[in-house]
C-alpha positions in Angstrom: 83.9 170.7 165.4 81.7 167.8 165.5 79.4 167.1 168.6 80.9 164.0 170.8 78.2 162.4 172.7 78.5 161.3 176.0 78.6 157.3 176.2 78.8 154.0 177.3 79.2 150.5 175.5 77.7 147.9 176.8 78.8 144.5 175.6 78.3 140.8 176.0 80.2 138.6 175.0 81.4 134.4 174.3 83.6 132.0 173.2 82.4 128.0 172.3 84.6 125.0 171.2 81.5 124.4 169.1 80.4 120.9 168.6 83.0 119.4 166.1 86.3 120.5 167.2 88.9 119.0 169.9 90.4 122.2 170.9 89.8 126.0 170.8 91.8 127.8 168.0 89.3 131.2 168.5 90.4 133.4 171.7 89.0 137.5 172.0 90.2 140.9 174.1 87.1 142.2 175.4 87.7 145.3 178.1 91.4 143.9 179.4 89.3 140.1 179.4 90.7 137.4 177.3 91.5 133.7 177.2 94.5 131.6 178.0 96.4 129.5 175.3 94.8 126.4 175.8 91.6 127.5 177.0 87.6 125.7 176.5 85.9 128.6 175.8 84.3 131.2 178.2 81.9 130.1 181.2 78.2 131.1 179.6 77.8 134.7 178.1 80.1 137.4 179.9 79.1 141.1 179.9 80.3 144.5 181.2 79.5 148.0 180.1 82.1 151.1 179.9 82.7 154.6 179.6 83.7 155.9 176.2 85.9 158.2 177.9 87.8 155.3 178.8 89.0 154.6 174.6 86.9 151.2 174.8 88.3 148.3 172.8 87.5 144.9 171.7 88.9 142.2 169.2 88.4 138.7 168.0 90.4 136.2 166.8 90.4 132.9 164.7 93.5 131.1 164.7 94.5 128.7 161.8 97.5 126.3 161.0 97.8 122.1 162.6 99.3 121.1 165.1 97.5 123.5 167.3 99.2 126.5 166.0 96.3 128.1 165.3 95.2 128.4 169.0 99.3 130.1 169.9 98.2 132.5 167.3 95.2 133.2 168.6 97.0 133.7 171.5 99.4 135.9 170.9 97.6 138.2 168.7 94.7 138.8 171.9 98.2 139.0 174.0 100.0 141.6 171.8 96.9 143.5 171.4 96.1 143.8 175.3 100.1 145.8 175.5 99.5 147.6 172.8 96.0 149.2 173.6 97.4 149.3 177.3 100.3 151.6 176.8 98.8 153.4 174.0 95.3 154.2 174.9 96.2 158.5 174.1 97.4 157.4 170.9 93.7 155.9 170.0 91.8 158.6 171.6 94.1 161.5 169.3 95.3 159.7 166.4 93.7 156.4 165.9 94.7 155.7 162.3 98.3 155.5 164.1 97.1 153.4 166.5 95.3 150.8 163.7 98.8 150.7 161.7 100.7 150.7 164.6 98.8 147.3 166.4 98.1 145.4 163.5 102.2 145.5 162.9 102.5 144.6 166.3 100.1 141.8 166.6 102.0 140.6 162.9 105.0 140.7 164.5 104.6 138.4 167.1 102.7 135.7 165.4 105.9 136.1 162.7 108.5 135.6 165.5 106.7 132.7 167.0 106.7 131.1 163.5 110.2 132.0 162.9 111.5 131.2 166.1 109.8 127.5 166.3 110.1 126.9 162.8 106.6 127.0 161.9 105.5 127.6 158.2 102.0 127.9 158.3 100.3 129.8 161.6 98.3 132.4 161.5 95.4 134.5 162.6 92.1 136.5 161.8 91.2 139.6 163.4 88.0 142.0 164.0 88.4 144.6 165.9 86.2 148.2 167.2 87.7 150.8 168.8 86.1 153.4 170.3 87.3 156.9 170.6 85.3 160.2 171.4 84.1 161.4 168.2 83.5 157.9 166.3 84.2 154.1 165.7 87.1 152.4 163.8 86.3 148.6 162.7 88.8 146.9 161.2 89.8 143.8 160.2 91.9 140.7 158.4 90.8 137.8 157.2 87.4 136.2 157.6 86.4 137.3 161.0 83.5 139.8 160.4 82.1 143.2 161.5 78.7 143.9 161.4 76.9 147.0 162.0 73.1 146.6 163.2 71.6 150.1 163.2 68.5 151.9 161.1 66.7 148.7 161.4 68.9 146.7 159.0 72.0 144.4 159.8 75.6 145.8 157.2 78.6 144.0 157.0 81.1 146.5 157.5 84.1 144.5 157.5 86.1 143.0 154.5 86.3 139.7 153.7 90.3 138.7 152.9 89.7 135.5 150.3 90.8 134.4 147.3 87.7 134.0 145.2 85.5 131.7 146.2 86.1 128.0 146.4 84.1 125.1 145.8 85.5 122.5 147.9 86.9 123.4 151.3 87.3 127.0 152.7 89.1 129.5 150.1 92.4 130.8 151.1 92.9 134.2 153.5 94.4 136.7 150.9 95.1 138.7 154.7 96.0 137.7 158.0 97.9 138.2 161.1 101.0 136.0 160.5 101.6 137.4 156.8 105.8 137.5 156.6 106.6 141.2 155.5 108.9 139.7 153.0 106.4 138.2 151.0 103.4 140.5 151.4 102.1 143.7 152.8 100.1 143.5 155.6 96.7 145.7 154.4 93.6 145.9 156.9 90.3 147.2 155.6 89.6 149.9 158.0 85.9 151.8 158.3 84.7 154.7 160.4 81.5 155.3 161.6 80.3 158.4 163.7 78.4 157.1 167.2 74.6 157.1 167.0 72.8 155.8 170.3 71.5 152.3 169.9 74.0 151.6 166.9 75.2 147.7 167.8 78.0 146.3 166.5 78.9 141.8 166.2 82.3 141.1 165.6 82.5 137.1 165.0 84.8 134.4 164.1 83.7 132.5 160.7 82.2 129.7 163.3 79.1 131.7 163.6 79.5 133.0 159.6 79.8 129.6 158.3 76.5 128.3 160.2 74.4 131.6 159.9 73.2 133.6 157.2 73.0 137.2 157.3 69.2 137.2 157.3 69.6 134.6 160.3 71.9 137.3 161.9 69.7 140.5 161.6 66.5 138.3 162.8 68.3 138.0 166.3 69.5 141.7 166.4 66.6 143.2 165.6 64.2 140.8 168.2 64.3 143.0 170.7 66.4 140.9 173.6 69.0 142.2 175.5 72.6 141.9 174.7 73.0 139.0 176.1 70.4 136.9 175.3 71.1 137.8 171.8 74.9 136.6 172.1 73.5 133.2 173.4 70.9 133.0 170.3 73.5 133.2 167.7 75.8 130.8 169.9 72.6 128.6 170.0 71.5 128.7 166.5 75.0 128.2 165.8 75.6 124.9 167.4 72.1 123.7 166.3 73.4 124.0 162.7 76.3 122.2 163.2 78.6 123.9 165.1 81.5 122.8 163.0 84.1 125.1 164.1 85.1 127.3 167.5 82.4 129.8 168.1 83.1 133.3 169.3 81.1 136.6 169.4 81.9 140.1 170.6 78.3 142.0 170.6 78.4 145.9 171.8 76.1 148.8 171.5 76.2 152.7 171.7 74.5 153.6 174.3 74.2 157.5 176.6 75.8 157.3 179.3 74.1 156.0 182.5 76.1 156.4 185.4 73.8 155.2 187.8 73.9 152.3 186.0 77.2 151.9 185.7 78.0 152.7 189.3 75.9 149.2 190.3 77.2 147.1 187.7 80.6 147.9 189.2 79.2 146.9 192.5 78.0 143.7 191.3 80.9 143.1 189.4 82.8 143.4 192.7 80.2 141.1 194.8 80.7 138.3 192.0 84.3 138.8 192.3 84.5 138.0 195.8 
């Protein structure tokens, strides 16, 4: 019987049109938040910290295909993963490689029917997502969104990176992605589990931030000794200041003890700024 540590995640969190771009095709599901279809982004950095009792969750997602398709992908996925989590939070917390299977069908599903339905060929979407249950942490993901651990001092890429080879001109194709018809190919997420260590952080990140940034660049800012969310808005910054060719978005979280002080007066801020 392994020991489960009582914890907290504490996350900040964003989501940029980027410099280039005429519309946002990224959107995210960060503790219940998320974006609307048509959306510009988030207002500044966002943050909130949670109970791991409570199963905490968290996704990003990179839509792709014209005609702003990729943005209803986006969309739906960050919709369909919201239910899904919602009405099967005991699933995750007891058998969470049944909840993995069971969402990423989901989230397919819907993208699929949309496409279907509206006659769309090519739509689609990434996805990175952490899920937190009491004994350990589940990343997984499709496409070219990424997962990185920062922990032990050195920045891993603990996600899998779904493309055909590499290509010289343009971006290679997505070998996996939400959107995939069941027909033509299996649906196959790269799953990892890790076991909670306090101070562990983990970046999930649309390829807007991947594409501008080099790992090294990445593990600089992690390991600079800001908090959460000053470190979100340095990779958001250094992103844009190298281009910011595509929609930005990053999902930063670490493990942390639990503080329940700490957490009781976050919640009463949270309810001032609400007001």
């Amino acid at each position: 019987q392994r020991q489960t540590m009582a914890y907290q995640i504490e996350c900040a969190y964003t989501c940029h049109m980027g410099n280039v771009r005429a519309n946002n095709e990224d959107n995210f599901w960060c503790f219940g938040e998320s974006l609307p279809m048509n959306n510009e982004g988030t207002k500044g950095i966002c943050s909130k910290i949670i109970s791991g009792s409570r199963v905490p969750a968290m996704a990003v997602f990179d839509g792709m295909g014209g005609e702003s398709c990729g943005e209803v992908a986006a969309f739906l996925a960050s919709e369909e993963f919201g239910k899904f989590y919602n009405t099967n939070k005991r699933m995750l917390r007891d058998i969470p490689e049944e909840f993995i299977d069971g969402i990423c069908k989901k989230m397919n599903q819907a993208v699929c029917s949309y496409g279907t339905d509206n006659h769309i060929q090519s739509m689609g979407s990434t996805m990175a997502m952490v899920l937190f249950t009491p004994e350990s942490m589940f990343a997984c993901n499709l496409g070219d969104s990424r997962i990185y651990l920062w922990g032990e001092n050195k920045l891993r890429q603990i996600s899998t990176d779904h493309v055909l080879g590499r290509s010289m001109v343009g971006k290679a194709p997505l070998t996996q992605y939400l959107g995939l018809p069941e027909d033509l190919q299996m649906l196959e997420p790269s799953v990892a589990e890790i076991e909670h260590k306090e101070g562990y952080k983990y970046l999930l990140c649309s390829d807007g931030v991947t594409d501008m940034l080099s790992d090294r660049e990445i593990e600089e800012i992690l390991s600079g000794g800001l908090g959460l969310s000053e470190m979100v808005d340095t990779l958001l910054q250094t992103a844009l200041d190298k281009g910011g060719r595509d929609n930005v978005t990053i999902v930063l979280c670490e493990v942390q003890k639990l503080d329940t002080v700490r957490m009781v007066k976050t919640w009463m801020k949270n309810l001032k700024d609400k007001k």
